[in-house]
C-alpha beads as a LAMMPS data file, in Angstrom:
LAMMPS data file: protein, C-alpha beads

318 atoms
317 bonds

1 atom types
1 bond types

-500.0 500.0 xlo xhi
-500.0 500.0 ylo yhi
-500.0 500.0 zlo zhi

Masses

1 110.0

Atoms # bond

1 1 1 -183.291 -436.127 186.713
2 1 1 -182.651 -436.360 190.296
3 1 1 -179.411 -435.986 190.405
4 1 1 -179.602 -432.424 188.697
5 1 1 -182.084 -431.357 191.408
6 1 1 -180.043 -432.595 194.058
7 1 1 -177.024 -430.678 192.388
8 1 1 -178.938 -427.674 192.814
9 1 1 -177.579 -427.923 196.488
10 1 1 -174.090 -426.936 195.496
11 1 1 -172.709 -423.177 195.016
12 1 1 -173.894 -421.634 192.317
13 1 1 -171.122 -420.883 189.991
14 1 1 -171.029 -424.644 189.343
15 1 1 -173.242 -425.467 186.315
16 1 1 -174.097 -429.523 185.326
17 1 1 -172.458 -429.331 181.914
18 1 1 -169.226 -428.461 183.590
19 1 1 -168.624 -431.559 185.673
20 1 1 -168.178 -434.700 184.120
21 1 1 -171.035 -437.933 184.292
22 1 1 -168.354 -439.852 186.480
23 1 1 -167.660 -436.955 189.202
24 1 1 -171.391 -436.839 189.376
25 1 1 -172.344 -439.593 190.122
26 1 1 -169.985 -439.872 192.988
27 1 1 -171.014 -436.913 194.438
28 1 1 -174.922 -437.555 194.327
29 1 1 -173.420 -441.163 196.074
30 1 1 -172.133 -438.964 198.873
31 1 1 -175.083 -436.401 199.135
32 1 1 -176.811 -437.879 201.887
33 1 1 -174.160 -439.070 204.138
34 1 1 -172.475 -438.508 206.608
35 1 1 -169.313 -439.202 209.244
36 1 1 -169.323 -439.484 212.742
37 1 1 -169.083 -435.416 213.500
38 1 1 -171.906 -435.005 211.400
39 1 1 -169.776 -433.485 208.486
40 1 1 -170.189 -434.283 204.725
41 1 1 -167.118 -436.896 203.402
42 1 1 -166.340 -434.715 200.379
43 1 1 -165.906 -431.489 200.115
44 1 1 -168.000 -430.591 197.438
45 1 1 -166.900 -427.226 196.209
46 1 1 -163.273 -428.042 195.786
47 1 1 -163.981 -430.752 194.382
48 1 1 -165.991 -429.215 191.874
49 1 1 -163.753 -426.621 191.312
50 1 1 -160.572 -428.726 190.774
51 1 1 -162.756 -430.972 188.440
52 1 1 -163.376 -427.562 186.383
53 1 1 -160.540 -425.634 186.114
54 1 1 -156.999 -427.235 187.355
55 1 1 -154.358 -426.197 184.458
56 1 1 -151.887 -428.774 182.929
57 1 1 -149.144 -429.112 181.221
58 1 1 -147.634 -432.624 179.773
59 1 1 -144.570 -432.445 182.070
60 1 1 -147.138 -432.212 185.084
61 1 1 -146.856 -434.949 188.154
62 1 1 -149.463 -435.835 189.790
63 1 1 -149.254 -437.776 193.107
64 1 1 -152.191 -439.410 194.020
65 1 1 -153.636 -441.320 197.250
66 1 1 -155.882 -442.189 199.752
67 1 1 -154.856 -440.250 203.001
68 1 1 -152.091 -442.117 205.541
69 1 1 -150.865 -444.703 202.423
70 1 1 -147.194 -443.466 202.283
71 1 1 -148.423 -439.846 200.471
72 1 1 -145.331 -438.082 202.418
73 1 1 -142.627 -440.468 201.664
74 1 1 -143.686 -440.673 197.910
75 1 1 -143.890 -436.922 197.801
76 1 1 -140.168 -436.764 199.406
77 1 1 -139.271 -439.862 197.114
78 1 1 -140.628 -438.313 193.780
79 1 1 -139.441 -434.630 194.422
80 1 1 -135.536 -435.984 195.185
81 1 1 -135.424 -438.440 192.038
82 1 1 -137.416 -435.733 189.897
83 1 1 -134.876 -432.704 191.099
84 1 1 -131.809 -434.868 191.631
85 1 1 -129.392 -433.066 188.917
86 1 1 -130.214 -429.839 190.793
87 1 1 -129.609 -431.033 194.259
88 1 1 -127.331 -433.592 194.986
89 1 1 -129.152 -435.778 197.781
90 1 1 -126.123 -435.179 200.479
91 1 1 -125.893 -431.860 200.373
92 1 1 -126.409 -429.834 203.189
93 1 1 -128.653 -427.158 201.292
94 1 1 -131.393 -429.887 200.310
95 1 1 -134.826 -428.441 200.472
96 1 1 -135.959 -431.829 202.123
97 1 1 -133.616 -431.156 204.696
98 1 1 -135.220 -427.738 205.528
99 1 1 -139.035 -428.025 204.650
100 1 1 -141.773 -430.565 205.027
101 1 1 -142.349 -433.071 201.586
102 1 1 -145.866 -431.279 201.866
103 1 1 -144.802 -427.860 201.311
104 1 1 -142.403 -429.022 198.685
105 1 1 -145.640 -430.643 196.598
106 1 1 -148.793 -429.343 197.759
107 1 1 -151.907 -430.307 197.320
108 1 1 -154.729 -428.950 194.971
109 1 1 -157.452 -429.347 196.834
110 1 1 -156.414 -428.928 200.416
111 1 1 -153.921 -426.651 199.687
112 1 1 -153.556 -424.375 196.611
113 1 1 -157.342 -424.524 195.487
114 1 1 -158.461 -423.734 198.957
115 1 1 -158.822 -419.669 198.589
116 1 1 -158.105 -418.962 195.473
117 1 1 -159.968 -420.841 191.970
118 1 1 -157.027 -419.431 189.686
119 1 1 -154.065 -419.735 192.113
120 1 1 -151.827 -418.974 189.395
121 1 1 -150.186 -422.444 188.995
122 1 1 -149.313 -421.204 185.301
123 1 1 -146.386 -419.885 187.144
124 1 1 -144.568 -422.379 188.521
125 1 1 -141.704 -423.954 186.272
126 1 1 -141.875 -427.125 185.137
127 1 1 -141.831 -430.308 185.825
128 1 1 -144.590 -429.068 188.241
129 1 1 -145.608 -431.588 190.969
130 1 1 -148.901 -432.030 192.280
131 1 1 -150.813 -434.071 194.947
132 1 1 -154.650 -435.109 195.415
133 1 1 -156.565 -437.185 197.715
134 1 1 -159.459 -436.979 194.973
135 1 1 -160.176 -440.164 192.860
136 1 1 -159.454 -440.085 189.545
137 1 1 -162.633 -439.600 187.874
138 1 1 -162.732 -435.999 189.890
139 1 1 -159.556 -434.746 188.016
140 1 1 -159.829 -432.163 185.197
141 1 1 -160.281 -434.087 181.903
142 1 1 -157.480 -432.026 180.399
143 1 1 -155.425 -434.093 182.863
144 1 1 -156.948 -437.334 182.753
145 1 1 -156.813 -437.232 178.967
146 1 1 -152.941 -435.300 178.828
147 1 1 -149.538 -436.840 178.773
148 1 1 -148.669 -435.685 182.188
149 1 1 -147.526 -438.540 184.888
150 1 1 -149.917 -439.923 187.605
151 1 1 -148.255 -441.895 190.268
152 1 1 -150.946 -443.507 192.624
153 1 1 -149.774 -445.612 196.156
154 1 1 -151.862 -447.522 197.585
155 1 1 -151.529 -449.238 200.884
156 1 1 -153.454 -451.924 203.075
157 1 1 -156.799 -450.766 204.400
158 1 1 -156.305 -451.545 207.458
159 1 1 -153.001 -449.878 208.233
160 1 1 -154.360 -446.887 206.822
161 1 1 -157.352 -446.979 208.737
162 1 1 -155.001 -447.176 212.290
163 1 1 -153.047 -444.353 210.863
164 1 1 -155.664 -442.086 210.162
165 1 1 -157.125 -442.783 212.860
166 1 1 -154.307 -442.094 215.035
167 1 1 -153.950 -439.142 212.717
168 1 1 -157.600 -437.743 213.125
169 1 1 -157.275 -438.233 217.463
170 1 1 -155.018 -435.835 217.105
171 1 1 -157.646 -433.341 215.680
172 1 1 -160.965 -434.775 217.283
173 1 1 -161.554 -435.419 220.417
174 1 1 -164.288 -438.790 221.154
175 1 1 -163.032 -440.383 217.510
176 1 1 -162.537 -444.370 218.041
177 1 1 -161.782 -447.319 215.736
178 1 1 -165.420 -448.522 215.731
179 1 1 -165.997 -444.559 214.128
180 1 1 -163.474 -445.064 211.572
181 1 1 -164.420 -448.682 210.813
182 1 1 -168.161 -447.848 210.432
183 1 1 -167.080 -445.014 207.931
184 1 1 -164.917 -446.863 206.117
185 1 1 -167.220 -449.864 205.718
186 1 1 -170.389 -447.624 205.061
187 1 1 -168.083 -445.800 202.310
188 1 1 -168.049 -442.615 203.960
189 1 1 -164.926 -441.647 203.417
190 1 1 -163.462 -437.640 203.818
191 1 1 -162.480 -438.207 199.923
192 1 1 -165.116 -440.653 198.835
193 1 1 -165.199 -444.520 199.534
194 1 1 -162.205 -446.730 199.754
195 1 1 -163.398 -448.425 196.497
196 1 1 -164.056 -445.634 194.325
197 1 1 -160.351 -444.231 195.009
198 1 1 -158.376 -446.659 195.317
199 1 1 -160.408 -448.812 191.944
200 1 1 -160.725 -445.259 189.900
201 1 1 -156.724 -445.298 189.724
202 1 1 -156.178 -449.460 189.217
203 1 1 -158.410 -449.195 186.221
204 1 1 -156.636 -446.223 184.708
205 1 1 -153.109 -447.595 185.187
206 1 1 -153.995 -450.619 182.919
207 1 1 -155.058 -448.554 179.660
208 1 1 -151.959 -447.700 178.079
209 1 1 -153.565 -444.212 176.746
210 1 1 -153.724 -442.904 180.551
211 1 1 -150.102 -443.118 181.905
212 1 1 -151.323 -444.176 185.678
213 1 1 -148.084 -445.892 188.068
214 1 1 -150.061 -447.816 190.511
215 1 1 -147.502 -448.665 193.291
216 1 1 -148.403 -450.592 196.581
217 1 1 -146.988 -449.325 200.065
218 1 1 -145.859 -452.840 200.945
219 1 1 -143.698 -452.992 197.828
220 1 1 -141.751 -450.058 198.779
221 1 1 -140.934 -450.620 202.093
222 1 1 -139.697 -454.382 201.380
223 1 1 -137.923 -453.587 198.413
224 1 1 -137.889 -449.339 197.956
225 1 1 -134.584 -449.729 195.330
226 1 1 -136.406 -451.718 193.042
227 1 1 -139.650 -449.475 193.494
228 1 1 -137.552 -445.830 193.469
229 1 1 -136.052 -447.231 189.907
230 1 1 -139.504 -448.339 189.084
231 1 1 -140.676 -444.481 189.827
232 1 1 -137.796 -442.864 188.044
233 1 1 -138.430 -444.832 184.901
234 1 1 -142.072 -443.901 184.900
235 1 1 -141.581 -440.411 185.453
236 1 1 -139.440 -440.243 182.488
237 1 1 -136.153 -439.385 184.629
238 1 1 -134.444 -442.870 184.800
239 1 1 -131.310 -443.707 186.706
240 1 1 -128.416 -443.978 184.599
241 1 1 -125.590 -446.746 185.052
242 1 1 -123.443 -444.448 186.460
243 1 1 -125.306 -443.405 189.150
244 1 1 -126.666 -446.458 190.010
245 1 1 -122.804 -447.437 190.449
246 1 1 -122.011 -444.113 192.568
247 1 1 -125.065 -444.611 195.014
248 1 1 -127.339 -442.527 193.641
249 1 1 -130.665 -445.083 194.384
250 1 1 -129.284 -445.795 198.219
251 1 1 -128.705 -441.962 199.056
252 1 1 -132.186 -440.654 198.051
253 1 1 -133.454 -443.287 199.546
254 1 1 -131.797 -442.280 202.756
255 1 1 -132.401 -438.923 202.400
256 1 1 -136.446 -439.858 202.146
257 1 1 -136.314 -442.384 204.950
258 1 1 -138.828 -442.309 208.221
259 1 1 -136.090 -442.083 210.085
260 1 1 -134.133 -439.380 208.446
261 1 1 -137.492 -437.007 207.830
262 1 1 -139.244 -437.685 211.043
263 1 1 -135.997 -436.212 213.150
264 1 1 -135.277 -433.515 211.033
265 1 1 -136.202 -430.032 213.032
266 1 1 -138.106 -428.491 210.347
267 1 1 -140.810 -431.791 210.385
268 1 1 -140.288 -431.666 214.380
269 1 1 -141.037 -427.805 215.059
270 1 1 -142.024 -426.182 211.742
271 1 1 -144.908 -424.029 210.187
272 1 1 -147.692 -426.166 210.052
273 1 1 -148.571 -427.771 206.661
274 1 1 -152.623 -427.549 205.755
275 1 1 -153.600 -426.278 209.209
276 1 1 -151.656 -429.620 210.869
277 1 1 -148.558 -429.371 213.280
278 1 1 -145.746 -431.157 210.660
279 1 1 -144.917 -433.480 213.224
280 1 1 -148.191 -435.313 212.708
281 1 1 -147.596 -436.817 209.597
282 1 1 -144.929 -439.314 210.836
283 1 1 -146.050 -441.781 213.146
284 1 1 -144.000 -445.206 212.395
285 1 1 -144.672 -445.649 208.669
286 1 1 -144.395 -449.457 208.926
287 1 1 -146.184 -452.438 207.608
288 1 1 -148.913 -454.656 209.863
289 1 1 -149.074 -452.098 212.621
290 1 1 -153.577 -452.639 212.401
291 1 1 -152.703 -456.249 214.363
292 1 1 -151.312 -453.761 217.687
293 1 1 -154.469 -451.873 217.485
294 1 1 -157.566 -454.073 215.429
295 1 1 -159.637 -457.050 217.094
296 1 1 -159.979 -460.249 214.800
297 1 1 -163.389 -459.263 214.632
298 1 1 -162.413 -455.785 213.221
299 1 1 -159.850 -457.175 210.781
300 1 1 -162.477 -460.040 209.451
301 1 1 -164.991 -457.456 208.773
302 1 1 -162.673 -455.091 206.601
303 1 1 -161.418 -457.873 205.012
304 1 1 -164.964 -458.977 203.834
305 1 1 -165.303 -455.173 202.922
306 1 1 -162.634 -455.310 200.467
307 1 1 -163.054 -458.681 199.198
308 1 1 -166.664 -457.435 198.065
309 1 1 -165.266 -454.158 196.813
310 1 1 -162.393 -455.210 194.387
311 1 1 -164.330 -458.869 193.592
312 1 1 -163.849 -458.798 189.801
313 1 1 -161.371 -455.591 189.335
314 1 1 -157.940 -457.860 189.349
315 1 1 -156.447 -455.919 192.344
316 1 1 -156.555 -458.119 195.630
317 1 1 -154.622 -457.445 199.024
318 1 1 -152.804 -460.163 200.646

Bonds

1 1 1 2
2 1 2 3
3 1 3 4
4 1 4 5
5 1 5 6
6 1 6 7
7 1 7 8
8 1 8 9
9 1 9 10
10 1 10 11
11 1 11 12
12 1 12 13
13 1 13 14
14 1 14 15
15 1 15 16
16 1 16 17
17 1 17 18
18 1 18 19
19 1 19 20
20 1 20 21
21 1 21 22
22 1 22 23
23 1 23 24
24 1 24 25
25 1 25 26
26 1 26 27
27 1 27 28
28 1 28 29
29 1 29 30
30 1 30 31
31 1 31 32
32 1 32 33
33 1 33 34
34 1 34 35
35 1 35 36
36 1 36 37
37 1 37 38
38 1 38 39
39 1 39 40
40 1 40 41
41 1 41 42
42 1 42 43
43 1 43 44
44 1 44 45
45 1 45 46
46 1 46 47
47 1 47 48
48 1 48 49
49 1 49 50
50 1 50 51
51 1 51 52
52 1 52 53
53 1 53 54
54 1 54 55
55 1 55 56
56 1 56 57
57 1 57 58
58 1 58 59
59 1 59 60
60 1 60 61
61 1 61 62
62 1 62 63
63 1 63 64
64 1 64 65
65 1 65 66
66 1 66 67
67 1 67 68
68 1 68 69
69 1 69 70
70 1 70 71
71 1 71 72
72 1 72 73
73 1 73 74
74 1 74 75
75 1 75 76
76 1 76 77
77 1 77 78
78 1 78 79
79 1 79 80
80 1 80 81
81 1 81 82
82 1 82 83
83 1 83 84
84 1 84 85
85 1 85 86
86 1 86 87
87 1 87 88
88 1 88 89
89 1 89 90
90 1 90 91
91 1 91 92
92 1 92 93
93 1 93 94
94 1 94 95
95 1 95 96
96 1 96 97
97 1 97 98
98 1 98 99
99 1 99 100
100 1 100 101
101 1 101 102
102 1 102 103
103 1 103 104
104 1 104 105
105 1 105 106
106 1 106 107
107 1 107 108
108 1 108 109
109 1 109 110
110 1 110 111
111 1 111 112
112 1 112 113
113 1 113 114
114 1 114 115
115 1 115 116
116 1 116 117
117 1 117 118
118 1 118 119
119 1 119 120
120 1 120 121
121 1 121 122
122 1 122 123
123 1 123 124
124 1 124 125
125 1 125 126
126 1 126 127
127 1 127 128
128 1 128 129
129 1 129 130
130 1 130 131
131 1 131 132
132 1 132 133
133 1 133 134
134 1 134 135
135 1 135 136
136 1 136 137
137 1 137 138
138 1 138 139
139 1 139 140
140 1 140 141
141 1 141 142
142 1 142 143
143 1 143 144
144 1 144 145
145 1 145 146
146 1 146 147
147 1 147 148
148 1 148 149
149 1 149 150
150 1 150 151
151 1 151 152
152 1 152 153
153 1 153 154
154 1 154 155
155 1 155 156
156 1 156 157
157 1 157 158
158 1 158 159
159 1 159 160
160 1 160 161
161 1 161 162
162 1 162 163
163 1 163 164
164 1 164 165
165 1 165 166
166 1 166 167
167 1 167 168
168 1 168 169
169 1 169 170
170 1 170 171
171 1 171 172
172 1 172 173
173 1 173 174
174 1 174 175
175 1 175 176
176 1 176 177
177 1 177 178
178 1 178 179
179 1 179 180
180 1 180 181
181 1 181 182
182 1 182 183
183 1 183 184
184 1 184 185
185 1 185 186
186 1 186 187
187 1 187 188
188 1 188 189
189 1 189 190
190 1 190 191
191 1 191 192
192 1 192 193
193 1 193 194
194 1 194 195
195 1 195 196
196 1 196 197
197 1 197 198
198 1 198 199
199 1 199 200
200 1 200 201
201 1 201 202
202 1 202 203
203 1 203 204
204 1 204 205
205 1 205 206
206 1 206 207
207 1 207 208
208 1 208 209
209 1 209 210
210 1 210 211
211 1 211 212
212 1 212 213
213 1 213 214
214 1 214 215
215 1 215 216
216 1 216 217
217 1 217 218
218 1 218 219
219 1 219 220
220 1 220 221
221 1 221 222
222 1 222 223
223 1 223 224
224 1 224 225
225 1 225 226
226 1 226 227
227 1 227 228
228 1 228 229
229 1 229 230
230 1 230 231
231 1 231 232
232 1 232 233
233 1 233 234
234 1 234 235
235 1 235 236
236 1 236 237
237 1 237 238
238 1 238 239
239 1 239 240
240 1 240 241
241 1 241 242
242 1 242 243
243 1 243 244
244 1 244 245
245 1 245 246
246 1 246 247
247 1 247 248
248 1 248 249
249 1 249 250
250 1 250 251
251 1 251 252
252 1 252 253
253 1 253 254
254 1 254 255
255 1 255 256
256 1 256 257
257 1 257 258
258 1 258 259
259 1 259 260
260 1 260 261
261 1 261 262
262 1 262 263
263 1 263 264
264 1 264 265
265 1 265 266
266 1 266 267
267 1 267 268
268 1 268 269
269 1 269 270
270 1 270 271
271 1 271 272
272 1 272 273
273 1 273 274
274 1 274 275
275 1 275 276
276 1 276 277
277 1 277 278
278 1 278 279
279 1 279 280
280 1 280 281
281 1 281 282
282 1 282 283
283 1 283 284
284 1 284 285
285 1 285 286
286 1 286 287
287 1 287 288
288 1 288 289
289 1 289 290
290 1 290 291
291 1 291 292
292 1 292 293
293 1 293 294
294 1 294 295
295 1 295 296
296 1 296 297
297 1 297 298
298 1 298 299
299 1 299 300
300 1 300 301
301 1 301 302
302 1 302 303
303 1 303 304
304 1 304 305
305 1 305 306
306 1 306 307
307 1 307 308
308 1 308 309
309 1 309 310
310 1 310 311
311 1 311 312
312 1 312 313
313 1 313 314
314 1 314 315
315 1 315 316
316 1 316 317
317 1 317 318
């Protein structure tokens, strides 16, 4: 098969009959392209890796995303509702008030699975809290097929792409929208194409035997105490009456505002998070900011992109 003699390419402790049919076949996908820098989208080895031998419990979280689609706010969000009995969200002695959402839930593969394949995650107390970029399909199958949450956000393609591209200038020098744009379109994406992410958790979150929240950006920044109940009662923590009564929903949600986080010293000055200054990952983290940056022409095409992508799945953008 071709595919197995194209996975010969890949490190050598991987073996076929450890990676699922699905991750395959997204990988060989991916095998001969390539972004702007010249650089392969995925990177296969993690990937690989995490597909293989990522540990779970039921209690685990996952948080999942495409990059720039609200990942820090719904890591802040889901960390504060998840450990609000242990700290109250005014208190002075908050860990959100002293270290960056991404430090607080890191990520498998860009973080924790990045020197180590056992990084000793059997450790950590539970509920653990997890976040990947990687589409679902990618995840170990004792996760897909476990009890533990998945929360995925998902935002408008085209305010992601002006954030991460805004993002990556700060990173790459020579990187314009028309880069981006052509990547995105051709599907050659850092962590595989729009439509295999952003699809791979839609799917799953309408088969009641994989517990998959599928929440949209938009939602939560026009109405976030309807969406921060919504989260709670997913993640199996709800709000009660009485704190619904004493504030509870409004002071978490101030606590993981833009505003708030983005003028905090720690996400102004800190130790960088993943290699990247902490001060990069808030920008405005509004709604409709592609129409200051995109030409009708460039909107019109990823609109077409996406129309063609989802056509059939049920999920549309408005």
């Amino acid at each position: 098969m071709e595919a197995s003699r194209n996975l010969q390419t890949t490190p050598k402790y991987i073996n076929d009959d450890d990676v699922s049919q699905e991750c395959q076949n997204l990988i060989f996908s991916l095998l001969s392209e390539k972004d702007f820098t010249g650089k392969k989208p995925l990177q296969l080895p993690r990937i690989l890796v995490l597909s293989q031998h990522t540990p779970t419990r039921d209690s685990d979280i996952i948080l999942a995303s495409l990059p720039k689609s609200g990942t820090t706010w719904l890591k802040a969000l889901a960390f504060a509702v998840v450990h609000r009995n242990k700290y109250a969200p005014n208190l002075e002695s908050h860990p959100l008030l002293s270290d960056n959402p991404h430090n607080l839930v890191r990520f498998l593969e860009l973080d924790l699975y990045v020197k180590n394949q056992c990084p000793g995650l059997e450790e950590l107390p539970s509920p653990r809290i997890f976040a990947t970029h990687m589409p679902f399909q990618t995840l170990h199958e004792s996760l897909r097929d476990s009890p533990c949450k998945v929360v995925y956000v998902c935002r408008d393609i085209k305010d992601v792409l002006v954030s991460r591209w805004h993002f990556r200038s700060k990173l790459v020098s020579n990187y314009s929208l028309e880069d981006i744009i052509d990547e995105y379109i051709k599907g050659v994406c850092f962590f595989g194409p729009f439509q295999e992410q952003v699809l791979s958790y839609w799917k799953e979150s309408l088969v009641n035997s994989n517990p998959v929240l599928f929440m949209r950006y938009e939602e939560m920044i026009e109405n976030p105490d309807a969406q921060v109940i919504r989260l709670a009662d997913f993640l199996g923590c709800s709000f009660s009456e009485e704190e619904k009564q004493s504030g509870m929903v409004e002071k978490i949600l101030e606590l993981c505002s833009f505003g708030n986080l983005s003028n905090l010293e720690t996400n102004k000055t800190g130790t960088s998070v993943c290699g990247v200054a902490p001060h990069a990952f808030f920008r405005k983290g509004g709604v409709g900011d592609w129409k200051n940056h995109l030409t009708d022409d460039m909107a019109r095409k990823l609109d077409e992109m996406v129309k063609k992508k989802l056509e059939g799945s049920g999920l549309k953008f408005e």
